[in-house]
N, C-alpha and C positions, 0 to 999 in steps of 0.2 A: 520511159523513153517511148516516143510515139512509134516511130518509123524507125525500117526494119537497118537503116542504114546508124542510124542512133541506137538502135541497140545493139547491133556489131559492133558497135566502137566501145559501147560501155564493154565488151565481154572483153576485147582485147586492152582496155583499162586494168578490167579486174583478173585476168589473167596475165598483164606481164607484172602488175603490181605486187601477186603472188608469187611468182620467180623471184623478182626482187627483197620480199620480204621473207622467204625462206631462207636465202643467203644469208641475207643479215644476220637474222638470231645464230648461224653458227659459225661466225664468222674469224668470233675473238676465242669462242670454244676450239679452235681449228688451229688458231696459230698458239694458242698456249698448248696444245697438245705439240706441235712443232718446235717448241721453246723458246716462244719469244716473251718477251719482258712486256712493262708494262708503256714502256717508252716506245717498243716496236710494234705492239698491239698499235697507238695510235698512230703510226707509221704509215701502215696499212689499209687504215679508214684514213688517212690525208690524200694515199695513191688514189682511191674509189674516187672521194669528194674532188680530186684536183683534174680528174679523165671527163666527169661527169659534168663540170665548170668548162670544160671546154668545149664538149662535145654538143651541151643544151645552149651553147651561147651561138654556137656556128648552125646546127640544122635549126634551131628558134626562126633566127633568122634567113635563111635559106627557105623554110616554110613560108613565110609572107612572100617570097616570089615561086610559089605555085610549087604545085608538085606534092603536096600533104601525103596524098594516098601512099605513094612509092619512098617516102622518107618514113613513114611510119612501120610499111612494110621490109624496109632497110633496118630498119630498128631490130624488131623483134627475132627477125633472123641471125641479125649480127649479134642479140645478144646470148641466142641460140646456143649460137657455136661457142660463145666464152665461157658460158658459166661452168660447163665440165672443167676448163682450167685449173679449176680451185681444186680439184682433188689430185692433177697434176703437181702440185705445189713438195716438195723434199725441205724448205725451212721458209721463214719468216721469210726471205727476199723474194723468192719466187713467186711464195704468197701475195708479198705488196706487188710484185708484178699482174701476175692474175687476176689481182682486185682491180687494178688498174685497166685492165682489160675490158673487165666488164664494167666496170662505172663507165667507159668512154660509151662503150655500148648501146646500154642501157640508158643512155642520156640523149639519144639521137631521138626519138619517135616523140616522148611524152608533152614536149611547146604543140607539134605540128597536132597529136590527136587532141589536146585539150579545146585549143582554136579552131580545127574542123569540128568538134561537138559544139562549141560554144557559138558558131557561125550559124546555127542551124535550131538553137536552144537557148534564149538567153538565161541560164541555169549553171553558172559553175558549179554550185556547191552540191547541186542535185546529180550533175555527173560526177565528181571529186570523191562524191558517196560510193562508187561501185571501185574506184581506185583503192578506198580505205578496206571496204568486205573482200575485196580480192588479199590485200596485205592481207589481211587477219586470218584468210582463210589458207594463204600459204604460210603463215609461220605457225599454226594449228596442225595442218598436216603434219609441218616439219617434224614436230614435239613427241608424235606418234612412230618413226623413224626411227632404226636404233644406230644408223653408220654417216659417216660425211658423206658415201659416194653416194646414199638413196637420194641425201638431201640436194645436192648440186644436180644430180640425175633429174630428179624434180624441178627443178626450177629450169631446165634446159628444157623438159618438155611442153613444160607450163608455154615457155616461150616463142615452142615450136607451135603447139598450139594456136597463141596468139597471133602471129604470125600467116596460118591458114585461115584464121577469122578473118584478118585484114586483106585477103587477098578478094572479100568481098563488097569490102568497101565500095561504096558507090559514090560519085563524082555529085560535090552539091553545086549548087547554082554561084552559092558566094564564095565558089572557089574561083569563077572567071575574076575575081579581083585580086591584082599581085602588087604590091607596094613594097617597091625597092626600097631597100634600109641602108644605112652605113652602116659599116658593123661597127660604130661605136654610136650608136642611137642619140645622140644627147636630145633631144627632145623627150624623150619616151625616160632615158634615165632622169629628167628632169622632173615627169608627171609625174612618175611614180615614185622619186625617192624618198618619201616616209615609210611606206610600205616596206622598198628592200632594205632601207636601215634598219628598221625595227625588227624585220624578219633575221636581218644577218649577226643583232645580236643575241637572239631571244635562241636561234638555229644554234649559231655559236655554242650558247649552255648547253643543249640540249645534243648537241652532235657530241662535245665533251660528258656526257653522260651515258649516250647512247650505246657507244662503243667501250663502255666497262659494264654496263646496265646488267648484263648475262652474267656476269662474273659476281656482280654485287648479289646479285639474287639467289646463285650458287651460295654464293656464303650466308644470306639465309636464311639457309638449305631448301634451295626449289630444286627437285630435279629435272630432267632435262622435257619430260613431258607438261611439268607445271611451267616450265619457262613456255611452252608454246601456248599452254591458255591463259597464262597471265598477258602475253603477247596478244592473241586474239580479243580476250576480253576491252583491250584498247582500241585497235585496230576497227575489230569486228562492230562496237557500238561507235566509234565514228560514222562508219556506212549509217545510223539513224540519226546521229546529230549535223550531220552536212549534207543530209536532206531537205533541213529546213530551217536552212541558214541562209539563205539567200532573201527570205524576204527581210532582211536588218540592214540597215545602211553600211558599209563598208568598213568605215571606218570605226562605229563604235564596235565591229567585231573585231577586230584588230588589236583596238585597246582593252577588249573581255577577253583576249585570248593570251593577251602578254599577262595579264593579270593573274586569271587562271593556273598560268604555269609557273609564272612564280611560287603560286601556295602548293603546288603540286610536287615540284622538286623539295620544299620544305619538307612537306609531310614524307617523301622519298626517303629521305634522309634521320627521320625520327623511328623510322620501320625497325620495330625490334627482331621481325619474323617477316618470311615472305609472306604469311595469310595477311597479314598488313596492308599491302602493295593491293591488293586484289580490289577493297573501293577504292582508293586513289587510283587506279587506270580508269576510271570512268571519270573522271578532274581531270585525266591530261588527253582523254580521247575528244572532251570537249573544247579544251583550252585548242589543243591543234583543229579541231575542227575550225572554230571562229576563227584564227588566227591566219588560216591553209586559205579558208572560202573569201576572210574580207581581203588579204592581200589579191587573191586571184580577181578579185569582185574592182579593187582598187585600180587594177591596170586594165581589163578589159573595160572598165566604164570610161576610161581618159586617155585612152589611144584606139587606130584605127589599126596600128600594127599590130595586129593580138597576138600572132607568133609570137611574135619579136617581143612584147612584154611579156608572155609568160616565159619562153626560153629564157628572158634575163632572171625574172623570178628562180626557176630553178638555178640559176649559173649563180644567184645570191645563193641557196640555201647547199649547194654544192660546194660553193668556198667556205660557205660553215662545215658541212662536212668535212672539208679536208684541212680548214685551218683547227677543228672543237678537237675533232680525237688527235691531234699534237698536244692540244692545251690540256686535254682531260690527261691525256700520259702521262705528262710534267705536273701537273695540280696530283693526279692518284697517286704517282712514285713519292712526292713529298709529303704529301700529308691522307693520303688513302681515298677510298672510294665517297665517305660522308664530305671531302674535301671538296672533292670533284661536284657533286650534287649541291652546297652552296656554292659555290663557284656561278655554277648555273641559274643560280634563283635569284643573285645579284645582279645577271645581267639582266636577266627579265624585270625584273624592276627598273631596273637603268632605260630598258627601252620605251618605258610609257610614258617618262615625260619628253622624251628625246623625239618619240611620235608625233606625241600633241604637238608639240613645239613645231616641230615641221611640218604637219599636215595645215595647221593655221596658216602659217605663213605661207605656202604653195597652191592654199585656194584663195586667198587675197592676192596672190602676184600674177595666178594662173591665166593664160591668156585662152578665150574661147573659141577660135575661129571655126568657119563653118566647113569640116570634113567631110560630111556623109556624100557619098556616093549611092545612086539610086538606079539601079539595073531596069531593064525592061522598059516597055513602051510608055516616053512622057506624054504630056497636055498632046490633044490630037493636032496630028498633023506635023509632029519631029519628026526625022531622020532616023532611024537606025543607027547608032553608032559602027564603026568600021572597023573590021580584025586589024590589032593592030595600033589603035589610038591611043597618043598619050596626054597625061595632061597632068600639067608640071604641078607639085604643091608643094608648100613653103614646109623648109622644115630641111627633114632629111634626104630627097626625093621625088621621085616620081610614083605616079600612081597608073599602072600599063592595064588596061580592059582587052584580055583578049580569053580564044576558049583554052579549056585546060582544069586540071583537077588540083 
C-alpha cells in the first residue's frame, strides 16, 4: 500500500476481518456447550448469514452515493458493541439472536471499504490479502484463549480498534463521484451474474461445512488450540496467494477456484486424523483465494457501481451463509459430518460448468457503453464543472458530481 490513506484501510480490513474470524471458530463450540443440536447449530449460522444479506446489500449500496468514510466507520463501531453479545447468550435462541446481531453489523462497512481501496488501487486481490492475514491472525489468537468471554472480548476490541483506524481515513478524490443505484441493480446483477452464481453455490457447500468444520476436526482429535492453527494456516497463506492473483484474468480464477475446492472438500472428507487437514488448508486457502479475487476482479471490471457490486457479492456469499449451515444441519443430522463435506464438493463441481455456461454467454450479449467519468480539468479551455451537476446515465440512474467523501 502506497499511501498512508491505503494503508489505513488495509489495517481496518485486517483488523475487523480478525474480530470476525475469531467469532467464527467458536461459534458452533459455544452453542454445543449451550445444547443445541446439530439442526440448531445451523440455525444460528442462517441468523449471522441472513443479518449480514441484508445489511451488505443496503450500505453496498448507500456507499455508491457517497459517504464511504462514515459507513465504514458505522460499521466497525456497531459491530463493536455486538460481538460481547455472544457471551450474553443463556441457549441456542439467544445465541441465534446475537449471531444475528453481529452479522447485520458486521456486514455494514466491508462493500464501502473494499470500493474506497479499490477506487484508489486497481488491486483487489492485493487488498483482499490483508482481509485474509487479519482472519488468520484472529482465529490464531483465538486458539491460544482458554474461555468464550476472552474470545468475544477480543473481537470487540479488534473492532474497536478498527474503528479508531478509520476515524483516519482521508477523503479520496474518486469519492466526489456518487451514482445513485436502485436497490435492485438489474444491470449490475446482469454483469455480474456468472460470478454471484457460481459463488452462491460453491459458498453454499462450503458455508454448509463451515459451520460443523470445528466439530469435525474436534472428532479428529484437534484441540481447541490446533483448531486455531489449522484455521490460520488457511487464512494466514491466503494473505500470500491474493497477493498475486490479480495479475490472471478473472474469470479463469474463478473457474481454478471452484475447481480447487472441489478437490479440497474431497480430501476433507478422506482425513483419517486431524494432522491430515493440515496440507489440505493450503488447497482450500488457494481455491478461495482465486475464487474471492476473480469474482471481486469480475464486478469491479464491468460496473462503475463498485459498491453496489461488491455489496451484492457479499449479499451472495451471505445467503450462502445463511442458506449452507441449514443445509449442512439437515445433510450432518442424516447422514454425518463426511455427508455434509460431499455435499459440498458436488456443488463445486456443479458450479464450473454452470460458470462457463454463463460467463460465455453474458460476454457475447454484453453491451459496452461508454461510462467512464473523467474528474479534473479537460482539453483547455472547459468550464469547470458546477456543485451540484447531474447527468443522467442509462441504466439504473443517475450519476451526481459533487464534493463529499
Amino acid at each position: 500500500m502506497a499511501s498512508p490513506a491505503l494503508r489505513r484501510a488495509a489495517a481496518v480490513q485486517a483488523l475487523s476481518n480478525a474480530a470476525v474470524g475469531s467469532t467464527s471458530l467458536f461459534v458452533a463450540l459455544l452453542a454445543v456447550h449451550l445444547g443445541a443440536d446439530a439442526l440448531q447449530i445451523g440455525l444460528i449460522g442462517a441468523c449471522y448469514g441472513g443479518a449480514y444479506f441484508v445489511s451488505s446489500w443496503v450500505f453496498g449500496t448507500l456507499a455508491d452515493a457517497g459517504r464511504r468514510r462514515y459507513i465504514i466507520r458505522l460499521g466497525a463501531w456497531a459491530a463493536a458493541l455486538a460481538a460481547p453479545l455472544h457471551v450474553l447468550a443463556t441457549d441456542p435462541w439467544t445465541l441465534a439472536l446475537a449471531r444475528g446481531a453481529f452479522g447485520f453489523a458486521a456486514g455494514i462497512a466491508p462493500a464501502a471499504l473494499i470500493a474506497y481501496a479499490y477506487d484508489a488501487e486497481r488491486r483487489p486481490g492485493r487488498f483482499g490479502a490483508w482481509g485474509a492475514l487479519g482472519w488468520g491472525t484472529g482465529t490464531l489468537a483465538a486458539g491460544f484463549l482458554t474461555g468464550f468471554r476472552e474470545v468475544f472480548a477480543l473481537a470487540s476490541l479488534a473492532m474497536l480498534a478498527a474503528f479508531l483506524v478509520a476515524l483516519r481515513l482521508e477523503p479520496r478524490p474518486e469519492a466526489r463521484v456518487k451514482v445513485r443505484v436502485a436497490w435492485v441493480p438489474r444491470s449490475v446483477l446482469r454483469n455480474n451474474f456468472p460470478a454471484y452464481l457460481a459463488m452462491l453455490l460453491r459458498h453454499t457447500g462450503a458455508a454448509a461445512v463451515w459451520v460443523i468444520f470445528p466439530l469435525y476436526l474436534v472428532q479428529l482429535g484437534a484441540s481447541p488450540l490446533w483448531l486455531g492453527v489449522l484455521y490460520f494456516l488457511n487464512t494466514g497463506t491466503q494473505f500470500l496467494f491474493m497477493s498475486v492473483m490479480d495479475r490472471y484474468p478473472a474469470g479463469k480464477l474463478v473457474l481454478g477456484g471452484l475447481a480447487a475446492s472441489a478437490a479440497t472438500f474431497v480430501l476433507f472428507a478422506l482425513a483419517p486424523v486431524f494432522w491430515f487437514i493440515l496440507p489440505v488448508q493450503l488447497l482450500v486457502a488457494a481455491s478461495w483465494a482465486m475464487l474471492y479475487v476473480g469474482a471481486l476482479a469480475w464486478g469491479m471490471e464491468r460496473n462503475e457501481e463498485r459498491a453496489t457490486s461488491t455489496g451484492l457479492l457479499q449479499s451472495v456469499m451471505s445467503f450462502s451463509n445463511m442458506v449452507g449451515p441449514l443445509l449442512g444441519g439437515v445433510v450432518a443430522a442424516a447422514g454425518g459430518y463426511t455427508a455434509t463435506l460431499a455435499f459440498a464438493a458436488a456443488l463445486s463441481f456443479l458450479a464450473m460448468p454452470v460458470f462457463h455456461l454463463t460467463a460465455r454467454r453474458a460476454d457475447r450479449g454484453r453491451e459496452r457503453p461508454a461510462r467512464e467519468v473523467v474528474l479534473g480539468t479537460p482539453e483547455p479551455a472547459a468550464e469547470p464543472s458546477r456543485p451540484g451537476l447531474e447527468e443522467t446515465l442509462p441504466g439504473d440512474g443517475s450519476l451526481q458530481v459533487s464534493g463529499g467523501s
